[in-house]
N, CA, C and O atoms as a Maestro MAE file, in Angstrom:
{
 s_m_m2io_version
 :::
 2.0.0
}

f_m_ct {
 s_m_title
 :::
 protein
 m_atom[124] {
  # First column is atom index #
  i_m_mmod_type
  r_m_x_coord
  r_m_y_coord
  r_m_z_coord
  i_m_residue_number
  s_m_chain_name
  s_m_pdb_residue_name
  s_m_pdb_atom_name
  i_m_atomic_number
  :::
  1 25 0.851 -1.198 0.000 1 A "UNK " " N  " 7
  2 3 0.000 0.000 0.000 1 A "UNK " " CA " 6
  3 2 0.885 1.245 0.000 1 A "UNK " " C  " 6
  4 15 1.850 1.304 0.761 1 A "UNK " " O  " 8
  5 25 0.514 2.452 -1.013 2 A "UNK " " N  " 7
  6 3 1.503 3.627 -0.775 2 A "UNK " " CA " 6
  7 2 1.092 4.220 -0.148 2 A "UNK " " C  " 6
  8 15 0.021 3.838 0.324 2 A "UNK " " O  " 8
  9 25 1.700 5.691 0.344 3 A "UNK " " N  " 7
  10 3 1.421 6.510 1.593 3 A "UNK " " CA " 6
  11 2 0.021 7.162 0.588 3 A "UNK " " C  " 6
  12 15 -0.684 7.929 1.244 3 A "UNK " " O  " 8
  13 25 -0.385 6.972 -0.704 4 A "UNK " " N  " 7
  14 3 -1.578 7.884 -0.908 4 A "UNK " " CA " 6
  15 2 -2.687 6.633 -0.460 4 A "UNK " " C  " 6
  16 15 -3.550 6.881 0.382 4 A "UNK " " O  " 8
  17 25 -2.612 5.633 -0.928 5 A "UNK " " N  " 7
  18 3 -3.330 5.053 -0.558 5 A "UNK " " CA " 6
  19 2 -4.206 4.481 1.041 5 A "UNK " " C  " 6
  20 15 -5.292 4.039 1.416 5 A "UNK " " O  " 8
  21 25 -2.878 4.860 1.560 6 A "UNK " " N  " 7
  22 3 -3.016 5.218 3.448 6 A "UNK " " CA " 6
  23 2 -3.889 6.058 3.115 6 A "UNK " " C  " 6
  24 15 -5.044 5.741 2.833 6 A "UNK " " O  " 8
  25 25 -3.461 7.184 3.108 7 A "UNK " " N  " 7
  26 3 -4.599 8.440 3.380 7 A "UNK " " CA " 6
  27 2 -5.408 8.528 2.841 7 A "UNK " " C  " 6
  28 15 -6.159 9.354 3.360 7 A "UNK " " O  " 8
  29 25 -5.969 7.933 1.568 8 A "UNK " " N  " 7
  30 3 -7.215 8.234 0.846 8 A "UNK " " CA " 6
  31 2 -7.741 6.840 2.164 8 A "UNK " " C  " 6
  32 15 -8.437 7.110 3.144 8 A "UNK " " O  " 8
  33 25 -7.332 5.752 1.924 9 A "UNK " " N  " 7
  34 3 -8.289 5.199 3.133 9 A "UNK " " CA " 6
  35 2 -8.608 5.680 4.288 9 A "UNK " " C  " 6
  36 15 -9.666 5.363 4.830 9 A "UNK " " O  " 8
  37 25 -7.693 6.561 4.864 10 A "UNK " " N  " 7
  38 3 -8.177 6.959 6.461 10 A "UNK " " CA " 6
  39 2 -9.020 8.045 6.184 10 A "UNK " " C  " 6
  40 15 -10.101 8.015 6.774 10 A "UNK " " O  " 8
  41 25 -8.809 8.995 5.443 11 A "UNK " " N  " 7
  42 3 -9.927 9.794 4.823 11 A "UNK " " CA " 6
  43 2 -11.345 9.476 4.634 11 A "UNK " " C  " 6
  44 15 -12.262 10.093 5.176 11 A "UNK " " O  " 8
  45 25 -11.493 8.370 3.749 12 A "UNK " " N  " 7
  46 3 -12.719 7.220 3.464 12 A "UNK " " CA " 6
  47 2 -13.604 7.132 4.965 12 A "UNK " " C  " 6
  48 15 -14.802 7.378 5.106 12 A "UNK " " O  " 8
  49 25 -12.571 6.681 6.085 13 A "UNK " " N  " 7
  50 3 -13.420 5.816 7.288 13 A "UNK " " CA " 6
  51 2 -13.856 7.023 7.766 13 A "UNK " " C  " 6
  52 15 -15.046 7.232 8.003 13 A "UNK " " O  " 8
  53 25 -12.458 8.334 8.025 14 A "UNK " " N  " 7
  54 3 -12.879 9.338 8.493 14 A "UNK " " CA " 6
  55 2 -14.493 10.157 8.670 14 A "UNK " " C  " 6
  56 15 -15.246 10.358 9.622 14 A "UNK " " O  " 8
  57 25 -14.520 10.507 7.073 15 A "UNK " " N  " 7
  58 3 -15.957 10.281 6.391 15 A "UNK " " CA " 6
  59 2 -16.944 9.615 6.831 15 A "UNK " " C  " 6
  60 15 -18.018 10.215 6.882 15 A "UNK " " O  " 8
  61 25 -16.901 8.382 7.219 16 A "UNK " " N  " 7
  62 3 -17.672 7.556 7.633 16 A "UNK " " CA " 6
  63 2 -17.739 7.406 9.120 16 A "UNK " " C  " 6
  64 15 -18.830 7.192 9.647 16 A "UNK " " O  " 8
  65 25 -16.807 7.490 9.727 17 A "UNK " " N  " 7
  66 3 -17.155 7.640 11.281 17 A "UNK " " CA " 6
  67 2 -18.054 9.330 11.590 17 A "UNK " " C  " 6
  68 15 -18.984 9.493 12.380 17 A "UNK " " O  " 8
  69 25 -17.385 10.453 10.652 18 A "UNK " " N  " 7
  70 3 -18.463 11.531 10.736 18 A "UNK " " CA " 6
  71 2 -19.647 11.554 10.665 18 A "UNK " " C  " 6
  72 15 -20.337 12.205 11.449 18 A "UNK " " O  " 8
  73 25 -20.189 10.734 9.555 19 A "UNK " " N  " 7
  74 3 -21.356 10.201 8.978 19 A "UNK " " CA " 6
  75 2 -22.345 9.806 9.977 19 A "UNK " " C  " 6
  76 15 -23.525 10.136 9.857 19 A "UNK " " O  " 8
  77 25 -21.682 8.742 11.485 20 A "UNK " " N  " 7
  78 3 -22.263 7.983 12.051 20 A "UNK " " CA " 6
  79 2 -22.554 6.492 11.872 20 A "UNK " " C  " 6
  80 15 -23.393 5.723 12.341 20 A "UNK " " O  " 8
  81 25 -21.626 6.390 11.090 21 A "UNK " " N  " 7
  82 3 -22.118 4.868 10.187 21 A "UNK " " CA " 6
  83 2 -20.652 3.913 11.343 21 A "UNK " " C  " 6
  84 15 -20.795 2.732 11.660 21 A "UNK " " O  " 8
  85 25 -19.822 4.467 11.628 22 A "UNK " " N  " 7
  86 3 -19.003 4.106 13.029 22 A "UNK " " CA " 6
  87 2 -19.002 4.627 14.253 22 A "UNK " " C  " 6
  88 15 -17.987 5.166 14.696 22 A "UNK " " O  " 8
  89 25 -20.384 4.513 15.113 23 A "UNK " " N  " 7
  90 3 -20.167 5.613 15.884 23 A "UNK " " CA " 6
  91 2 -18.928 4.931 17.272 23 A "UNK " " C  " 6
  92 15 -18.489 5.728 18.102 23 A "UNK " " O  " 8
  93 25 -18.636 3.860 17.304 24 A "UNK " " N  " 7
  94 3 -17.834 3.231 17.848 24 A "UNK " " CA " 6
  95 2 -16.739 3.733 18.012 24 A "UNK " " C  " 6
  96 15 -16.297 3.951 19.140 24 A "UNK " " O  " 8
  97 25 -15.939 4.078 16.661 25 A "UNK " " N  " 7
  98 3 -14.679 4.316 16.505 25 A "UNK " " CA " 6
  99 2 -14.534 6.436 16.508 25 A "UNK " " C  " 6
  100 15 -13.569 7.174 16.308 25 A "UNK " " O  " 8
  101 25 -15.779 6.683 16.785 26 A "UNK " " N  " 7
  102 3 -15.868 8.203 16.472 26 A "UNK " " CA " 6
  103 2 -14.838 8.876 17.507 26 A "UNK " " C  " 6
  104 15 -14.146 9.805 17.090 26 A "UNK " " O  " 8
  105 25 -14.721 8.495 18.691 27 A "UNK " " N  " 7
  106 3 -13.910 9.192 19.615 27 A "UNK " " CA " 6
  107 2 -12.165 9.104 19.679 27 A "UNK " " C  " 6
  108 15 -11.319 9.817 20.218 27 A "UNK " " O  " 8
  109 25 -12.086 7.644 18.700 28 A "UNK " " N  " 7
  110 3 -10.529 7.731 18.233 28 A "UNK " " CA " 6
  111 2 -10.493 8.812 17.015 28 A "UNK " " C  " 6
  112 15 -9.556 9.609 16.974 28 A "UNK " " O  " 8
  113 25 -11.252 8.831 16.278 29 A "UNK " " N  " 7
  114 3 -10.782 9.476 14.993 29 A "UNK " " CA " 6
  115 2 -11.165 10.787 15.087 29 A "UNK " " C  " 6
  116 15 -10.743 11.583 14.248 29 A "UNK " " O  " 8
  117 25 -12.208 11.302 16.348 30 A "UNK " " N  " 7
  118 3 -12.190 12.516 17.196 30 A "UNK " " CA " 6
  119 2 -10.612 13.289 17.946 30 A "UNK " " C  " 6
  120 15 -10.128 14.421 17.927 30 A "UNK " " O  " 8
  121 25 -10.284 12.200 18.447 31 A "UNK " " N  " 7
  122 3 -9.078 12.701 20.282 31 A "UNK " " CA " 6
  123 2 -7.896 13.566 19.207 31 A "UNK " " C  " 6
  124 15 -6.904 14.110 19.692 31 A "UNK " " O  " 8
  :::
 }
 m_bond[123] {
  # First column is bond index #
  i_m_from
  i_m_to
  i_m_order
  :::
  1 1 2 1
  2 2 3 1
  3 3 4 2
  4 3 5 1
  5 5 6 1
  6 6 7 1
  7 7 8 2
  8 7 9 1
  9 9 10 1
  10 10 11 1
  11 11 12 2
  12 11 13 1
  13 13 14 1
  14 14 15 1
  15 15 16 2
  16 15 17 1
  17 17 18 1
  18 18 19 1
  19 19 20 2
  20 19 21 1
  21 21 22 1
  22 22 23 1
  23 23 24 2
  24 23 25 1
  25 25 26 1
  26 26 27 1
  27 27 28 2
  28 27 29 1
  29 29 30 1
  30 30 31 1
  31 31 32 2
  32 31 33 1
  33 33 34 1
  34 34 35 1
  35 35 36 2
  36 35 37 1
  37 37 38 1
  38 38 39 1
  39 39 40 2
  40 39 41 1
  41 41 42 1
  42 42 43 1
  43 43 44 2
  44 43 45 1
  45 45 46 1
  46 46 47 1
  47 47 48 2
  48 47 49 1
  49 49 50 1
  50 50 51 1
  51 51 52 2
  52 51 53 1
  53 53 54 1
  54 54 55 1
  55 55 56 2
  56 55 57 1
  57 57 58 1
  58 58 59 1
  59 59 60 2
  60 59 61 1
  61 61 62 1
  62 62 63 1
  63 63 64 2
  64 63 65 1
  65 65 66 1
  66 66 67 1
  67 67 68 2
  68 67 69 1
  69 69 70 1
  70 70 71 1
  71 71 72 2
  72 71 73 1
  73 73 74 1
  74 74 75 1
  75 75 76 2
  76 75 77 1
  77 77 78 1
  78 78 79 1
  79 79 80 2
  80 79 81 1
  81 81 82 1
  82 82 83 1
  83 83 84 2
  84 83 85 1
  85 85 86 1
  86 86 87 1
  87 87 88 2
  88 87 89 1
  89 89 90 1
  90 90 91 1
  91 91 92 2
  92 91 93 1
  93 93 94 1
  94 94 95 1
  95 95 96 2
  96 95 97 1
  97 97 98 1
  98 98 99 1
  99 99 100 2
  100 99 101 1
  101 101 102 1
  102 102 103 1
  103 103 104 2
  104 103 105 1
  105 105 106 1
  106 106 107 1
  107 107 108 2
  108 107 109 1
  109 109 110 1
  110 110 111 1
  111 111 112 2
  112 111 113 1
  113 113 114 1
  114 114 115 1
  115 115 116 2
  116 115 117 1
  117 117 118 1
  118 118 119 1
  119 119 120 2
  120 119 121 1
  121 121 122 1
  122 122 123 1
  123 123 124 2
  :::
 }
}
């Protein structure tokens, strides 16, 4: 995996924990 591909994925979940669709993981990708 390259370093763009890192970040377009953490971007992706990012997105998606904003969303609410992770509200689990919201306070790591919050802190």
């Amino acid at each position: 995996m390259t370093t763009v591909e890192a970040y377009e994925l953490g971007f992706e979940l990012g997105q998606l924990v904003r969303a609410g669709k992770f509200p689990m993981v919201a306070p790591l990708e919050l802190s």
